[in-house]
C-alpha positions in Angstrom: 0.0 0.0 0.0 1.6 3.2 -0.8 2.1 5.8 2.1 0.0 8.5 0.2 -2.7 10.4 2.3 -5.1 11.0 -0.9 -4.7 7.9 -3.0 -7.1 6.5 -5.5 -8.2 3.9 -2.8 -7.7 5.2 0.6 -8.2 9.0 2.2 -5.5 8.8 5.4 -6.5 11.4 7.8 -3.2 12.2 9.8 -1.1 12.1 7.2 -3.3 14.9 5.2 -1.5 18.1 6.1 1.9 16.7 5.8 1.5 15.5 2.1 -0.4 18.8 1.0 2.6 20.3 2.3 5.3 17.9 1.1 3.4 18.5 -2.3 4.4 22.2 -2.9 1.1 23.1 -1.2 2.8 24.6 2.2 2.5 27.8 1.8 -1.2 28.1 1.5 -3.2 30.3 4.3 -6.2 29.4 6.5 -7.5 31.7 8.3 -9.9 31.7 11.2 -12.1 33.8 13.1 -11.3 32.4 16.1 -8.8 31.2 18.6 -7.5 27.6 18.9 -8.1 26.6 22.3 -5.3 23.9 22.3 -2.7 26.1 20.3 -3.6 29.5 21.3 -0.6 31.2 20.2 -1.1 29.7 17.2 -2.9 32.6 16.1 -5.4 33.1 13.4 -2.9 33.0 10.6 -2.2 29.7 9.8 -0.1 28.2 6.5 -0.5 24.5 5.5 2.7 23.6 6.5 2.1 25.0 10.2 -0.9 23.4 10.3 1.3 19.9 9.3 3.6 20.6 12.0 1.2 21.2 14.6 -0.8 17.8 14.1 2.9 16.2 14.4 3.3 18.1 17.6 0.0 17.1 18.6 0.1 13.6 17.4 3.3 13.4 19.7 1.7 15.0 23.1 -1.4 12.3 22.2 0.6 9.5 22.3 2.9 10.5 24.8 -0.5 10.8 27.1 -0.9 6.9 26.2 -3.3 6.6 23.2 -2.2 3.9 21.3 -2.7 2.7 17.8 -6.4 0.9 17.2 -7.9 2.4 20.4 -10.8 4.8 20.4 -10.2 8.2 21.1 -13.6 10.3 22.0 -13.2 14.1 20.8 -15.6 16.1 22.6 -15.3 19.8 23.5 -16.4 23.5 22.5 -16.6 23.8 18.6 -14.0 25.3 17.1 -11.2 24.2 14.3 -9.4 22.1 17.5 -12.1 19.3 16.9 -10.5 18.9 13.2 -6.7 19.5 14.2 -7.2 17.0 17.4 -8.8 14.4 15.1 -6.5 14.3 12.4 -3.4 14.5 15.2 -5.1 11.2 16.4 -5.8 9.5 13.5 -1.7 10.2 13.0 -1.1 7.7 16.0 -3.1 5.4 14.4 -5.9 5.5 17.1 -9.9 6.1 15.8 -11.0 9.5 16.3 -14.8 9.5 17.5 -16.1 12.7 17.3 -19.4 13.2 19.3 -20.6 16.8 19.2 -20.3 19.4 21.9 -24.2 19.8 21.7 -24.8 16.2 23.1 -26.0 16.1 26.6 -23.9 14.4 29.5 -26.7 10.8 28.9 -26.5 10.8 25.6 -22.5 11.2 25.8 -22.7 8.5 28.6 -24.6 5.9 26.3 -22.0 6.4 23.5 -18.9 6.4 25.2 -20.5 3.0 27.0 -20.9 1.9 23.5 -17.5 2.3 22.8 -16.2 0.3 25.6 -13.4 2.7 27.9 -12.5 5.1 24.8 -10.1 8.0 25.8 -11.9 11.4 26.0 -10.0 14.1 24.8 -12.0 17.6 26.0 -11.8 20.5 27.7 -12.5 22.7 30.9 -15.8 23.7 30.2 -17.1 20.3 28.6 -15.0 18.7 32.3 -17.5 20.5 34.0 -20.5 20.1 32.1 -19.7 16.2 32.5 -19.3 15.9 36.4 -21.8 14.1 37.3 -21.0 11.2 34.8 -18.6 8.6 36.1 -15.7 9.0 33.5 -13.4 7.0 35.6 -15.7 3.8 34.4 -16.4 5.3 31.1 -13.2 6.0 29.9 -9.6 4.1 30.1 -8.4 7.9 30.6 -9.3 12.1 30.2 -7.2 14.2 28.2 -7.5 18.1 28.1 -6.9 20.7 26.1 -6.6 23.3 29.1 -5.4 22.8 32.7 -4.8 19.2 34.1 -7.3 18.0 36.9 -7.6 15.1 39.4 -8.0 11.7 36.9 -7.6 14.4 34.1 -3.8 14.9 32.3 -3.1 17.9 30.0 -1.7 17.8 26.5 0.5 20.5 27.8 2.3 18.6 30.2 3.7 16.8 27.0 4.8 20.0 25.1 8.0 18.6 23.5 7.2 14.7 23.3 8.5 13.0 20.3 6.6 13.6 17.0 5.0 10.6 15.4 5.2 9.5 11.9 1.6 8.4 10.3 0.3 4.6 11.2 -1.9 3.5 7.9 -4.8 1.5 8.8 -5.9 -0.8 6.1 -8.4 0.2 3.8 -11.2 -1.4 5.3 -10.3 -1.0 8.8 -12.3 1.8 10.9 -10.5 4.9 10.9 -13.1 7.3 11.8 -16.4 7.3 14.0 -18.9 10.2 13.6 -22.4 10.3 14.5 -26.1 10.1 13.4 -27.5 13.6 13.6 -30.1 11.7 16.7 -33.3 13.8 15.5 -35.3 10.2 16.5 -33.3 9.6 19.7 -29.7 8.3 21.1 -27.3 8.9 17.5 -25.6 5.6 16.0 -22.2 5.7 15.8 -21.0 5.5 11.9 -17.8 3.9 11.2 -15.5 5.4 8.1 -12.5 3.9 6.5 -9.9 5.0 4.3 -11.7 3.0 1.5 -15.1 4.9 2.0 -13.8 8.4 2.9 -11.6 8.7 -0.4 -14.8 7.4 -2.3 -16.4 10.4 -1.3 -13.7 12.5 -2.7 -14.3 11.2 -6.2 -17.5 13.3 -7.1 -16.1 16.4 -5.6 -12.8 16.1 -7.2 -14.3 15.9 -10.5 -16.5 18.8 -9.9 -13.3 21.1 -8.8 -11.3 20.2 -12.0 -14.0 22.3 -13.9 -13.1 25.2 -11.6 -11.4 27.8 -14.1 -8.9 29.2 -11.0 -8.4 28.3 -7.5 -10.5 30.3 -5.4 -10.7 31.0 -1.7 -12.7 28.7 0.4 -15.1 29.7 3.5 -15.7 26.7 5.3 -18.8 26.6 7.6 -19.8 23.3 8.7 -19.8 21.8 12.6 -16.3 20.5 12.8 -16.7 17.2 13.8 -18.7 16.2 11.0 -17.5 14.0 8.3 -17.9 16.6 6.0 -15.3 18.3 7.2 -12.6 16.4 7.0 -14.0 15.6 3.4 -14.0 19.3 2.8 -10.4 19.9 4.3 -8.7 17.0 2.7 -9.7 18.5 -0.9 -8.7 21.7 0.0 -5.6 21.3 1.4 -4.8 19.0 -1.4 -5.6 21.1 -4.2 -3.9 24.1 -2.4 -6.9 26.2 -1.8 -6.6 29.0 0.3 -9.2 28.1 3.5 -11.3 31.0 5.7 -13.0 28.6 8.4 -15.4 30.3 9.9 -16.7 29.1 13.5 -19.0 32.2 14.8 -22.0 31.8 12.3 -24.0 35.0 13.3 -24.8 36.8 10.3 -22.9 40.1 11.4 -20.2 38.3 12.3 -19.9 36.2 8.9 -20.4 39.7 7.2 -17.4 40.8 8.7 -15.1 38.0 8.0 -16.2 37.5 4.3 -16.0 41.6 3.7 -12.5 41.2 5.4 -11.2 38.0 3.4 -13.4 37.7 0.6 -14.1 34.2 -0.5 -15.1 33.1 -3.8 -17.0 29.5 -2.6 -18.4 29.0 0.6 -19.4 25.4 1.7 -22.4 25.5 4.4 -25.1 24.1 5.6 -28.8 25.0 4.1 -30.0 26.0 7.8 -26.9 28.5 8.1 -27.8 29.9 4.4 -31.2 30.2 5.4 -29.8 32.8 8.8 -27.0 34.6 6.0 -29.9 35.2 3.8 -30.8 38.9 4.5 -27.0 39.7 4.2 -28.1 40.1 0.2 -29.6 43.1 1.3 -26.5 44.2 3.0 -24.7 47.5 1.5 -21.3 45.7 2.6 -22.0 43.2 0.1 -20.3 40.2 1.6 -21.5 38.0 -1.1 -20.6 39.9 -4.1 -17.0 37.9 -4.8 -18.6 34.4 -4.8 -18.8 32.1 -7.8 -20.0 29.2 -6.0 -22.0 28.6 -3.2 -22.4 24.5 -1.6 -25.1 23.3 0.5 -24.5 19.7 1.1 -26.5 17.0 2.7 -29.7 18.8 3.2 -32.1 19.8 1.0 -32.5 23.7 0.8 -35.3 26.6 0.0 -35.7 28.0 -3.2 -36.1 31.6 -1.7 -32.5 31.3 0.1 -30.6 30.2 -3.3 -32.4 32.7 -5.2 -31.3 35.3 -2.4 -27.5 34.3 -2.3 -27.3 34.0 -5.9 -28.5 37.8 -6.6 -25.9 39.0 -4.0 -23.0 37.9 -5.9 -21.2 40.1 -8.1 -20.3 37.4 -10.5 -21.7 34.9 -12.5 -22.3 32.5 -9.6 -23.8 29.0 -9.2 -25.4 26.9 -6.2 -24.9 23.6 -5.9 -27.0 21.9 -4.0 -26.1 18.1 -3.2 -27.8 16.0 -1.2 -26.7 12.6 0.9 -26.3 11.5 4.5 -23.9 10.9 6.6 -23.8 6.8 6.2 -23.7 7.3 2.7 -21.8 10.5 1.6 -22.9 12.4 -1.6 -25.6 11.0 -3.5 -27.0 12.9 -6.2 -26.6 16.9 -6.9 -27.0 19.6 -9.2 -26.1 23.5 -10.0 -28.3 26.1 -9.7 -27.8 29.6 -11.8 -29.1 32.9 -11.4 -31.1 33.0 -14.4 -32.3 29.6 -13.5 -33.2 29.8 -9.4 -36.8 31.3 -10.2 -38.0 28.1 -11.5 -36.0 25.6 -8.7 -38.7 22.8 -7.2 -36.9 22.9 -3.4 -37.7 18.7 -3.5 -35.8 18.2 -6.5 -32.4 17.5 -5.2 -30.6 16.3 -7.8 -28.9 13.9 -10.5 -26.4 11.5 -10.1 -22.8 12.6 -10.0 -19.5 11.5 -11.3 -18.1 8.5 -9.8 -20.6 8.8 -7.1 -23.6 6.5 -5.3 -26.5 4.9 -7.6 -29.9 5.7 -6.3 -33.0 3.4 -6.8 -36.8 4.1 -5.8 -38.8 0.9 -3.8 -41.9 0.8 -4.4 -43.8 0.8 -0.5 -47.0 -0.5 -2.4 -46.1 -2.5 -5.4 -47.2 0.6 -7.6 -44.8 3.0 -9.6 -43.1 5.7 -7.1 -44.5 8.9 -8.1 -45.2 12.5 -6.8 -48.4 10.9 -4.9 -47.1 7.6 -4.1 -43.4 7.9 -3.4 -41.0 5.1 -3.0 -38.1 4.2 -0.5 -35.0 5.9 -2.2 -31.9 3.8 -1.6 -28.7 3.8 -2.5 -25.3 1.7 -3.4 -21.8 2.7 -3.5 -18.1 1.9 -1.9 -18.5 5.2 -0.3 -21.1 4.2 2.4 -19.7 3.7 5.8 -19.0 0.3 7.1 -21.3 -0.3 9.8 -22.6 1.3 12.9 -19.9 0.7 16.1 -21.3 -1.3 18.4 -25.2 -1.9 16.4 -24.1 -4.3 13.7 -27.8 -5.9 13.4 -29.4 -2.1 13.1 -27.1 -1.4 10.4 -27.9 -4.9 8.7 -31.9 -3.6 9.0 -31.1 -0.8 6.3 -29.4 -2.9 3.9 -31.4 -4.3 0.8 -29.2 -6.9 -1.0 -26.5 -4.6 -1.0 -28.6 -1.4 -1.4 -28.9 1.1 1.3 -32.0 2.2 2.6 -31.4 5.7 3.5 -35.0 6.2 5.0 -36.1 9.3 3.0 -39.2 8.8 0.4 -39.4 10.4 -2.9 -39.6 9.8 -6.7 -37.9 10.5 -10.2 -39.2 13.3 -12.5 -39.1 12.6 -16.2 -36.4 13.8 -16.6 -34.7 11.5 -13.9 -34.1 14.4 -11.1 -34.4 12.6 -7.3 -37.0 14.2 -5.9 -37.3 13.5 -2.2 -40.3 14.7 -0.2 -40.1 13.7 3.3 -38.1 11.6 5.8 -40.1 8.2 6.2 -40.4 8.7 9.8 -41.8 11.9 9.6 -44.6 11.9 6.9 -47.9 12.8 8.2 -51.4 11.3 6.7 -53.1 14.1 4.7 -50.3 16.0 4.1 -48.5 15.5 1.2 -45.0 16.0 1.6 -44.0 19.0 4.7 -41.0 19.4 3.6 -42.8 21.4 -0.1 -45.0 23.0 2.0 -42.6 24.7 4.1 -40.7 25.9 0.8 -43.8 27.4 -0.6 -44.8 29.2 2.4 -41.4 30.6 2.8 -41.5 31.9 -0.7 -44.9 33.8 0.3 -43.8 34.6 3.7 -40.5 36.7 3.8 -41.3 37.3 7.3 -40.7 33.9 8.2 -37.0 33.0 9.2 -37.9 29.4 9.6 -40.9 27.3 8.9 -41.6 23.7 9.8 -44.6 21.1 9.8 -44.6 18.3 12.0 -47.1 15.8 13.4 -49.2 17.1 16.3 -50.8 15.7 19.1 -53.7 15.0 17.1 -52.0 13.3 14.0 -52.5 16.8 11.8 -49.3 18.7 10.6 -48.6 21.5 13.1 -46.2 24.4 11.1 -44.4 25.7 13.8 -43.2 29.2 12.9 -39.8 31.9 13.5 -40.1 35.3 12.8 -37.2 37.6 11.9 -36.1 39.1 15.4 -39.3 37.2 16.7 -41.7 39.7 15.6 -46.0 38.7 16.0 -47.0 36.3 13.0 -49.6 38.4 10.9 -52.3 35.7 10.6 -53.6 37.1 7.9 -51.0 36.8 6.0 -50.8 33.5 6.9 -54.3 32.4 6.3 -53.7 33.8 3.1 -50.3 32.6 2.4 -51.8 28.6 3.1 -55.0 28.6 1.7 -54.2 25.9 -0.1 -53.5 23.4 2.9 -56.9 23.3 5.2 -55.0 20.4 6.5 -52.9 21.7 8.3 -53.6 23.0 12.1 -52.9 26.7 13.4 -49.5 27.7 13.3 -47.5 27.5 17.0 -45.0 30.7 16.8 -42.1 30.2 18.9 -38.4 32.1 19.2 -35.9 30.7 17.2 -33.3 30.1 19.7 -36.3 27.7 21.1 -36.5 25.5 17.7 -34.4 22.8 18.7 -31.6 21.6 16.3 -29.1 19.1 15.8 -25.1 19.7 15.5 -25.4 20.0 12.1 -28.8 22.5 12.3 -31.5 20.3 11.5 -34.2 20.9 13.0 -35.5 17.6 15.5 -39.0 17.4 14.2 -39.6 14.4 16.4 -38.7 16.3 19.6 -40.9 19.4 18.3 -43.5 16.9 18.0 -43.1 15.2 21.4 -43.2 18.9 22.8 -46.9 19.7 21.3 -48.0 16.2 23.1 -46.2 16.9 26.3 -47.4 20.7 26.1 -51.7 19.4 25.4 -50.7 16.7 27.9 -50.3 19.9 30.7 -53.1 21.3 29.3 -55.9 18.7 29.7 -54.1 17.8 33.6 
């Protein structure tokens, strides 16, 4: 197996930096808006080549604190570009990264983490606290921080100066990352990535960034941790493109940093477009020097692409692809200004270049259509191996050697996917929520965030977010959904209140268990 970090058959996490750099690539920037919280005076100026040196550093003060190759190391603490630098130092030693969001509760993190069997945890101060009352002596073979050492708990500073560590390889198929299930419908499964199934992934992407005319600057906004990220990074560093990663997500503040630094392709996800939105109508113009905008995994509204688009100064495209996080990038396709105005929000895309194959099962024996959608599935060397730990629940979603990704949707004639609703959360009447909410949005500009879900009484509830919380005008309203008497008054509630997964879905099943749990206190 040749030692290569970005081969045609296996992506190598730790040894990603260190090759871009070895590969003429050193000199490229990253710059972030924030402070590392491991390497503070690091800065927020950062070349590829700095960046490969501090994962060797890091790699060294890991094992030196007594991770060793093949063991699981949790990374857990406050989101910021640390999660991806700890990881990939990690994966260096030859341990398995598991990166569980710092938005899981201290249960939740228990439940995992007893998954896992005695992982390391590798956190921080605040995250230490937040986790006292959990017994991590049990749950862990040891704590690692980023900050100040502790009782039980050693410091990655008290190894400053501990012998660098050259990459250990796993094999192809061997786990070499865990990440998790966004855990809208309860505790998260933990998906396992090789170096076979994360370079897969690369394959479409690469494709699409040889059509690129120059190398542009990338803004990178995406929860660390996620698989997408390293994805993202590995490409970038690789291809020597200049990286702004960008950690505080509040429209000013991205305003600032993109008016500062000016990318020319951002990489988000569709719930942070939807909050960057109203920046179109910002005088700064912090959109006007991007060619290309990339919303990955998640469906997105037509009203937020054909917002970001008109605030570009160029000839810009979206491209919306969609996937999950078991299987990667499924299907995708561009979006252009003079184009937007007609986008259907459900239709989500074509296959891409070297990437999954998608099929449509029938849940009825009859032809999936618009009103009688089948299961979509898909099949590709990219899907992750198994879930860690839940061997026979991963086995439930695979259909002689199709995956069943557990969203529901059809093929137009002219073979775009079209996918309507997560299976779990379709509700009987309503057609598909998902097309509802984009259509509202479209008529309600008031509306920051829309979304239908089943109430108590098995109707679709739209629970509603105003921009800076502002009275719903029901009038509007009534007006805006004449054309769905099926659905139930609309709950208003503030938008910090709509709760969200780490990568900013929203958890429709929680919503819904709030409505019952709400009428339950109503009838006691």
């Amino acid at each position: 197996m040749r030692r290569n970090s970005i081969h045609k058959q296996g992506l190598y996490l730790g040894s990603v930096p260190e090759r871009a750099a070895a590969g003429g690539r050193g000199s490229t920037p990253l710059i972030l808006d924030h402070d590392l919280d491991v390497l503070p005076e690091a800065g927020r100026h950062l070349t590829v080549a700095g960046l490969a040196g501090y994962v060797e550093d890091l790699a060294g003060r890991i094992s030196a604190a007594g991770v060793k190759a093949g063991q699981h190391v949790v990374v857990h603490k406050a989101a910021n570009f640390d999660v991806w630098l700890l990881a990939t130092a990690v994966a260096r030693t030859g341990a398995v990264p598991v990166m569980l969001s710092h938005t899981l509760d201290g249960p939740t993190l228990a439940a995992l983490m007893e998954r896992l069997d005695r992982p390391h945890l590798l956190t921080d101060g605040p995250k230490l606290e937040a986790l006292a009352g959990l017994p991590l002596a049990e749950l862990t073979r040891g704590v690692i921080s980023v900050g100040a050492s502790a009782p039980g708990v050693v410091s990655l500073g008290e190894f400053a100066g501990s012998p660098g560590v050259r990459p250990r390889l796993q094999g192809l198929d061997e786990p070499a990352m865990i990440t998790h299930t966004s855990g809208t419908t309860g505790i998260p499964k933990l998906v396992v990535h090789t170096p076979r199934t994360m370079r897969a992934r690369l394959r479409p992407q690469l494709v699409l960034l040889a059509l690129m005319r120059k190398r542009e600057t990338v803004a990178i906004h995406i929860a660390f941790g996620h698989s997408r990220m390293f994805a993202a990074m590995a490409l970038c560093l690789t291809k020597g493109m200049p990286v702004l990663l960008v950690n505080r997500g509040a429209p000013e503040d991205v305003a600032e940093f993109f008016v500062e630094h000016r990318p020319g392709l951002i990489e988000a996800l569709p719930n942070s477009f939807l909050a960057w939105e109203n920046l179109a109508d910002d005088p700064r113009k912090p959109f006007a020097s991007v060619k290309y905008f990339s919303s990955t995994f998640d469906a997105i509204h037509p009203r937020t692409v054909r917002r970001l688009l008109g605030a570009s100064g160029r000839r810009a495209q979206f491209f919306q692809i969609y996937g999950q996080s078991e299987v990667g990038p499924a299907v995708g396709r561009p979006y252009y200004r003079w184009s937007a105005h007609r986008m259907d929000g459900r239709c989500v895309g074509y296959p891409l270049p070297g990437s999954a194959r998608v099929r449509l099962v029938s849940q009825n024996g009859k032809r999936p259509s618009a009103q009688n959608p089948g299961l979509i599935d898909a099949r590709w060397d990219g899907i992750a191996k198994t879930y860690h730990g839940e061997q026979e629940r991963y086995d439930a979603n695979v259909h002689d050697g199709w995956w069943r990704t557990g969203d529901v949707g059809y093929r137009s004639k002219f073979g775009c996917l079209h996918m309507l609703d997560r299976e779990i959360d379709m509700i009987p009447g309503v057609g598909s929520s998902l097309e509802i909410e984009d259509l509202v949005l479209d008529r309600l500009e008031e509306l920051v965030e829309l979304v239908v879900v089943l109430g108590p009484d098995s109707r679709g509830v739209p629970i509603v977010c105003t921009h800076g919380d502002e009275p719903l005008d029901r009038d509007r309203w009534r007006t805006a959904v004449a054309a769905y008497p099926q659905l139930a008054d609309p709950i208003q509630i503030p938008l910090a209140e709509l709760p969200r997964t780490a990568t900013m879905k929203t958890r429709r099943v929680e919503l819904s268990r709030r409505l019952e749990e709400k009428l339950l206190q109503q009838q006691g």
